[in-house]
N, CA and C atoms as a LAMMPS dump frame, in Angstrom:
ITEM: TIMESTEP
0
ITEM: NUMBER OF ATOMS
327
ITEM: BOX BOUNDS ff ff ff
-5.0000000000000000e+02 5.0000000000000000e+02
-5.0000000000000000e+02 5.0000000000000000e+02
-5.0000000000000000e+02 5.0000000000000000e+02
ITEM: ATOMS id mol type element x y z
1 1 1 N -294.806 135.785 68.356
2 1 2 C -295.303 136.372 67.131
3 1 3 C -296.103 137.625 67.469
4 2 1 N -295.651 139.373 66.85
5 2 2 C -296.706 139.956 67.014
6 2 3 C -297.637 139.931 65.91
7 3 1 N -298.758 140.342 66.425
8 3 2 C -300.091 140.13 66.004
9 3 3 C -300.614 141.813 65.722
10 4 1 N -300.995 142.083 64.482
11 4 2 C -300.773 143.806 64.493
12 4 3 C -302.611 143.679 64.325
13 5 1 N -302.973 144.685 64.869
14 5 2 C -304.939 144.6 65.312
15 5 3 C -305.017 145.476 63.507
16 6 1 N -306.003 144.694 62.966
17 6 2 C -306.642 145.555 61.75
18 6 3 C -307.613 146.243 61.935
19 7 1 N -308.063 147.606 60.944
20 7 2 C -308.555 148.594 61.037
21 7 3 C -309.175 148.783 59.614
22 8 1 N -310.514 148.694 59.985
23 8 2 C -311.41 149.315 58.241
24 8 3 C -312.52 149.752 58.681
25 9 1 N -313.351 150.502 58.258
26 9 2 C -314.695 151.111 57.99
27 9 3 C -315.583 150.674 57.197
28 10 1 N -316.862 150.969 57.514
29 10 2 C -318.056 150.476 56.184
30 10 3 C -318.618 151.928 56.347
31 11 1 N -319.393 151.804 55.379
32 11 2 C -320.664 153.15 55.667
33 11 3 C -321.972 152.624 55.302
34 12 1 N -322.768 153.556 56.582
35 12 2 C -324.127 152.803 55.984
36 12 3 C -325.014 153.419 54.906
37 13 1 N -326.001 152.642 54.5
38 13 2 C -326.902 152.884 53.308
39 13 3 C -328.076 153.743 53.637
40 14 1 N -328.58 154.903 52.877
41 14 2 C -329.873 155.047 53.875
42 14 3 C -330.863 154.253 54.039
43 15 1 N -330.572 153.278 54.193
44 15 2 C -331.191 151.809 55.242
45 15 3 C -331.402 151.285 55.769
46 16 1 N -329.608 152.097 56.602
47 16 2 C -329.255 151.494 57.817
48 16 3 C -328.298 150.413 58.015
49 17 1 N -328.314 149.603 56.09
50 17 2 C -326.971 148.9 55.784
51 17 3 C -326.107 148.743 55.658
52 18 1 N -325.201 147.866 55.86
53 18 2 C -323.785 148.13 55.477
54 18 3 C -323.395 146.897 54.919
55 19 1 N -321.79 146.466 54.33
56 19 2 C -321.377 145.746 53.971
57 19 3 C -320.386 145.369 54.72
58 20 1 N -320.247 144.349 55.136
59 20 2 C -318.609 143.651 55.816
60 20 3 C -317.555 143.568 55.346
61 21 1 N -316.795 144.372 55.608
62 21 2 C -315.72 144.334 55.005
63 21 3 C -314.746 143.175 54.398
64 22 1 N -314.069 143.042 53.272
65 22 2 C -313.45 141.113 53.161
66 22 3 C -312.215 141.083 54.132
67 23 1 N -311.996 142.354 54.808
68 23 2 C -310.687 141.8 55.456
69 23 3 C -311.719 141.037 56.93
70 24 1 N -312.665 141.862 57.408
71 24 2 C -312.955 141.216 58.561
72 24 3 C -313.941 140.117 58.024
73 25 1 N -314.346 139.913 56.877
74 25 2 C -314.998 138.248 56.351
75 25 3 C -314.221 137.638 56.715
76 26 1 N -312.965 137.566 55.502
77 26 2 C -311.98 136.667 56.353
78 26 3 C -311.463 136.229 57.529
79 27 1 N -311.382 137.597 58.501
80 27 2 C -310.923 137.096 59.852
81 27 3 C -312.081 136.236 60.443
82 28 1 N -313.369 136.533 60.489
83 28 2 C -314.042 135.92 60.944
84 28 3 C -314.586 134.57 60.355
85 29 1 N -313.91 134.316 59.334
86 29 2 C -313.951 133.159 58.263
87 29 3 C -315.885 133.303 57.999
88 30 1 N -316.274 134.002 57.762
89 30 2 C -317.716 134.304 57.006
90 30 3 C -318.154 133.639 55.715
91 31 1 N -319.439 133.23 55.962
92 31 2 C -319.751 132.816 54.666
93 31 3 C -320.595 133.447 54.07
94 32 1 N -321.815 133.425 53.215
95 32 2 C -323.06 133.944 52.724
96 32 3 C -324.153 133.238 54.053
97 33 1 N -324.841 133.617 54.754
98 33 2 C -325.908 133.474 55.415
99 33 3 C -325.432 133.362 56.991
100 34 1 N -324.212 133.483 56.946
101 34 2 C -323.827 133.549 58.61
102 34 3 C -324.597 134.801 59.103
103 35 1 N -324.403 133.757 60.449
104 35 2 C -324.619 135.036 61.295
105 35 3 C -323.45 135.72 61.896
106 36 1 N -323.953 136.876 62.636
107 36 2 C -322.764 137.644 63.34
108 36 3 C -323.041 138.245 64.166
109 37 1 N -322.521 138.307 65.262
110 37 2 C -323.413 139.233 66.929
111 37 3 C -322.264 140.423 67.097
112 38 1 N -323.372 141.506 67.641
113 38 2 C -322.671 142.888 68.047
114 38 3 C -322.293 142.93 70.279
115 39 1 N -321.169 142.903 70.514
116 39 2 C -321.47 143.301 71.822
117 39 3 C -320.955 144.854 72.009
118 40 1 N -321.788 145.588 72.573
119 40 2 C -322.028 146.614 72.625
120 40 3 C -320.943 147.426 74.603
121 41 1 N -319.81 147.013 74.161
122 41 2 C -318.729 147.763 75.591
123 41 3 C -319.567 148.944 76.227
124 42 1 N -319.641 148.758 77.695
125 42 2 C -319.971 149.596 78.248
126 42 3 C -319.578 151.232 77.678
127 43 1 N -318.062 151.061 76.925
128 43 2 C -317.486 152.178 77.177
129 43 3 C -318.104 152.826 75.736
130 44 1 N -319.065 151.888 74.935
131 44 2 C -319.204 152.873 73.353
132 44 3 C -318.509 151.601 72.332
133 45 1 N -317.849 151.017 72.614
134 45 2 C -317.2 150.013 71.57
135 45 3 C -317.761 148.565 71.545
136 46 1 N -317.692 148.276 70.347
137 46 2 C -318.623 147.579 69.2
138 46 3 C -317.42 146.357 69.328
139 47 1 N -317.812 145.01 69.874
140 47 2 C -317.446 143.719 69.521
141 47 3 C -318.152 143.052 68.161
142 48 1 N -317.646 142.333 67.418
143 48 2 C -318.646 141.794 66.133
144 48 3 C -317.8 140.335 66.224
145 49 1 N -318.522 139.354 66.05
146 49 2 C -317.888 138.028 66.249
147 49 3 C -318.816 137.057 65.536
148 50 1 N -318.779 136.068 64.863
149 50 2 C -319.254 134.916 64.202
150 50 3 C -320.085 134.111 65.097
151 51 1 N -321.109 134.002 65.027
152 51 2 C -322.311 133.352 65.801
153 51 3 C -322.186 132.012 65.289
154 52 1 N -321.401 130.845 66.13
155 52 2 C -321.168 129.324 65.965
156 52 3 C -322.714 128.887 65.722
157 53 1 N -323.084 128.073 65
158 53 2 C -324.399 127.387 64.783
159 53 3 C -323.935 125.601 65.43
160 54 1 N -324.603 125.65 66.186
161 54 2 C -324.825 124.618 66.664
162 54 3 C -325.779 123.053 65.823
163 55 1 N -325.386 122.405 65.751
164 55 2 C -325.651 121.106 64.779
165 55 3 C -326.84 120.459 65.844
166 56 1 N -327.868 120.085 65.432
167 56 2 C -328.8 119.059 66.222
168 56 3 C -328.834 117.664 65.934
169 57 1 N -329.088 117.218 66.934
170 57 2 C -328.633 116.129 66.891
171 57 3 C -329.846 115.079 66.432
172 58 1 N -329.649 114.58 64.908
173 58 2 C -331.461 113.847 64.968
174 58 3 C -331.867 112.925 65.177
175 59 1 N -331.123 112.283 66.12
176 59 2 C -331.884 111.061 67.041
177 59 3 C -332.957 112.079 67.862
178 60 1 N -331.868 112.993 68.606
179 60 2 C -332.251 113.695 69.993
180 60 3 C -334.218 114.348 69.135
181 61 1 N -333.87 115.436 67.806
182 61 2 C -334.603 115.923 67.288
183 61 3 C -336.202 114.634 67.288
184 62 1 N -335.751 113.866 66.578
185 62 2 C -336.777 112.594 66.901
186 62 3 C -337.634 112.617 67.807
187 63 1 N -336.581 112.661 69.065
188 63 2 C -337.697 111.841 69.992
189 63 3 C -337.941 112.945 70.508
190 64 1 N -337.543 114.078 70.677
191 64 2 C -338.059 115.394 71.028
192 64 3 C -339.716 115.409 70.446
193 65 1 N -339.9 115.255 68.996
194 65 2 C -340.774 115.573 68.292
195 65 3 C -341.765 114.346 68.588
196 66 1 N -341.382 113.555 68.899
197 66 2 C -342.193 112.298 69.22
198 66 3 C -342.848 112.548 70.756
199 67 1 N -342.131 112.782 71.87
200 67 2 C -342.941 113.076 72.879
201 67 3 C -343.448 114.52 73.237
202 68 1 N -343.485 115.425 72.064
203 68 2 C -344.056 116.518 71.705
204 68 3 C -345.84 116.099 71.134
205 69 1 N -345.723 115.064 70.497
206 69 2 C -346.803 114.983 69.687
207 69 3 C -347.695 113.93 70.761
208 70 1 N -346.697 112.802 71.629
209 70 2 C -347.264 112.517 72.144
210 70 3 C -348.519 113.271 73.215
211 71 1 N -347.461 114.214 73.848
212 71 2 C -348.13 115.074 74.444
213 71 3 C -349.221 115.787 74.242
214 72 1 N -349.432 116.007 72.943
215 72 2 C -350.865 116.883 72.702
216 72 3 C -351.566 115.929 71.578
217 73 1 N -351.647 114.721 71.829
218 73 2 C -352.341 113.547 71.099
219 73 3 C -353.029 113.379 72.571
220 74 1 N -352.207 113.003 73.473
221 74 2 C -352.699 112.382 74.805
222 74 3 C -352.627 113.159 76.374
223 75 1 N -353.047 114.827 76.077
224 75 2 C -352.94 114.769 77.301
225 75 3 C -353.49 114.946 78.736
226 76 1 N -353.94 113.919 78.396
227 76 2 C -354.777 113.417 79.698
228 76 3 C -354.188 113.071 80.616
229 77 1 N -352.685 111.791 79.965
230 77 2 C -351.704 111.21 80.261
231 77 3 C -350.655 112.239 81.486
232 78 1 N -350.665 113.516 80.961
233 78 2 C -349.473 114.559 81.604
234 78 3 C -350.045 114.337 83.231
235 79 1 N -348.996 114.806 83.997
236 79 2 C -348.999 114.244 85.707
237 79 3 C -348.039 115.467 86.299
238 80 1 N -348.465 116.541 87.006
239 80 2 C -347.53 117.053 87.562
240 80 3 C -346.082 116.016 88.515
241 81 1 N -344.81 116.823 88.8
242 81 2 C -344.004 115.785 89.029
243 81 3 C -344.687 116.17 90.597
244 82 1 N -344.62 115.046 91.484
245 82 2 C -344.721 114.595 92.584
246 82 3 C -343.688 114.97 93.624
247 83 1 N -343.68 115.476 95.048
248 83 2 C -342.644 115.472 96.029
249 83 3 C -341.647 114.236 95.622
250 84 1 N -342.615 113.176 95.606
251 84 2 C -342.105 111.28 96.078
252 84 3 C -340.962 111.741 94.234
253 85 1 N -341.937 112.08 93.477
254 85 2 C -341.153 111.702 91.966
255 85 3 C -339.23 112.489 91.833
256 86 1 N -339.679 113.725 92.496
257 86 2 C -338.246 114.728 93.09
258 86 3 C -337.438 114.107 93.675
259 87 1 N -338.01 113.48 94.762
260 87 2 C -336.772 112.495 95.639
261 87 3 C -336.186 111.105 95.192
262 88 1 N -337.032 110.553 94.7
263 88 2 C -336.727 109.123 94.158
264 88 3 C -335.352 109.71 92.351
265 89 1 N -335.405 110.973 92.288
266 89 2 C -334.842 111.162 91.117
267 89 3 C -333.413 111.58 91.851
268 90 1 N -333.359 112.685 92.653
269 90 2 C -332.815 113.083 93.37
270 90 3 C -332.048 112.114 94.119
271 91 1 N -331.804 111.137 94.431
272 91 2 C -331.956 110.008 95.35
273 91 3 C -331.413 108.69 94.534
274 92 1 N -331.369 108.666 92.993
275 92 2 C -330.677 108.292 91.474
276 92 3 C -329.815 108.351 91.299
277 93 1 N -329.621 110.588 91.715
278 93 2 C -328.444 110.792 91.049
279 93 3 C -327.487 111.73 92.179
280 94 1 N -327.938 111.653 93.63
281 94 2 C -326.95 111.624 93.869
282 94 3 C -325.446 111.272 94.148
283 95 1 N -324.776 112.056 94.249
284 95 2 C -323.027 111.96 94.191
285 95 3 C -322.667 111.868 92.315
286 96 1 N -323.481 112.097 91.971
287 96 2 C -323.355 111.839 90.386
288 96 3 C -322.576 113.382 89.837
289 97 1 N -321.378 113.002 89.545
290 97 2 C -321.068 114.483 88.651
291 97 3 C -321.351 114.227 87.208
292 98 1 N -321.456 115.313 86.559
293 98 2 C -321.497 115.318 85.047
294 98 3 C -320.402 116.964 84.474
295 99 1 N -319.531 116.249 83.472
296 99 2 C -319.185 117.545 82.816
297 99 3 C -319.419 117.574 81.172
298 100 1 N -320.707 118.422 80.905
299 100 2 C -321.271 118.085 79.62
300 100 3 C -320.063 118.683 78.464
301 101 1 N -318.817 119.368 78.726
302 101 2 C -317.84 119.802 78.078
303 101 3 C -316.654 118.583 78.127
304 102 1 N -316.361 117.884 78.984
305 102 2 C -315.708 116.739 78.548
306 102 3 C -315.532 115.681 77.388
307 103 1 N -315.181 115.257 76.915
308 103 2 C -314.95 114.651 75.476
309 103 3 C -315.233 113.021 76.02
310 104 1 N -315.848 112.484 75.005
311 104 2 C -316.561 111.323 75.655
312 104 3 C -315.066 110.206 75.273
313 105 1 N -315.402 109.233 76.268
314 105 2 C -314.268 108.13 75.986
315 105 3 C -314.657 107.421 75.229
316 106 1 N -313.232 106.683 74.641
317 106 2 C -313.843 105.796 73.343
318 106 3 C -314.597 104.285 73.848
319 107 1 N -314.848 104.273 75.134
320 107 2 C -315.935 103.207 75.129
321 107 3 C -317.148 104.165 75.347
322 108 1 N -317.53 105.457 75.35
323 108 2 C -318.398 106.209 75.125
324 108 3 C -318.942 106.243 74.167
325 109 1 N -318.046 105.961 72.757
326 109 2 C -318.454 106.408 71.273
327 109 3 C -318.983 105.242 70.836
């Protein structure tokens, strides 16, 4: 299949604004409040691409916020980590691979 590259312009506002064009909304499947990142080619040319938003996870969010609060409720409690604490962790997980891009198995889920 060829694939023919599209071509449009905006102009800016004296603002500094502009509007996105609907052909490249669409390509980039855009909504109202997306974001969108510029990469800037060495050579002068302008990449523009849809900034994926990442979903949090709110168990993870939880306990994040929980040993956040713990922390400045109690911290007296905080302990720099230790040589002994490095090795005994170290020492856990070696030979351990992890690939955090792998798709979990269904005795994972």
């Amino acid at each position: 299949m060829i694939q023919a590259a599209l071509e449009t312009e905006s102009t800016l506002t004296d603002r500094f604004q502009t509007t996105i064009p609907s052909i490249v909304r669409q390509a980039l499947h855009l909504n109202k409040k997306d974001k969108i990142k510029f990469i800037i080619q060495p050579n002068g040319s302008i990449m523009l691409s849809r900034v994926e938003t990442v979903e949090n996870d709110p168990a993870v969010e939880s306990f994040l916020t929980f040993i956040a609060n713990d922390m400045q409720k109690y911290p007296e409690k905080l302990q720099s980590l230790t040589a002994a604490m490095r090795d005994r962790v170290e020492s856990l997980t070696a030979g351990v691979e992890l690939d955090l891009d792998a798709p979990l198995s269904d005795a994972d889920e």
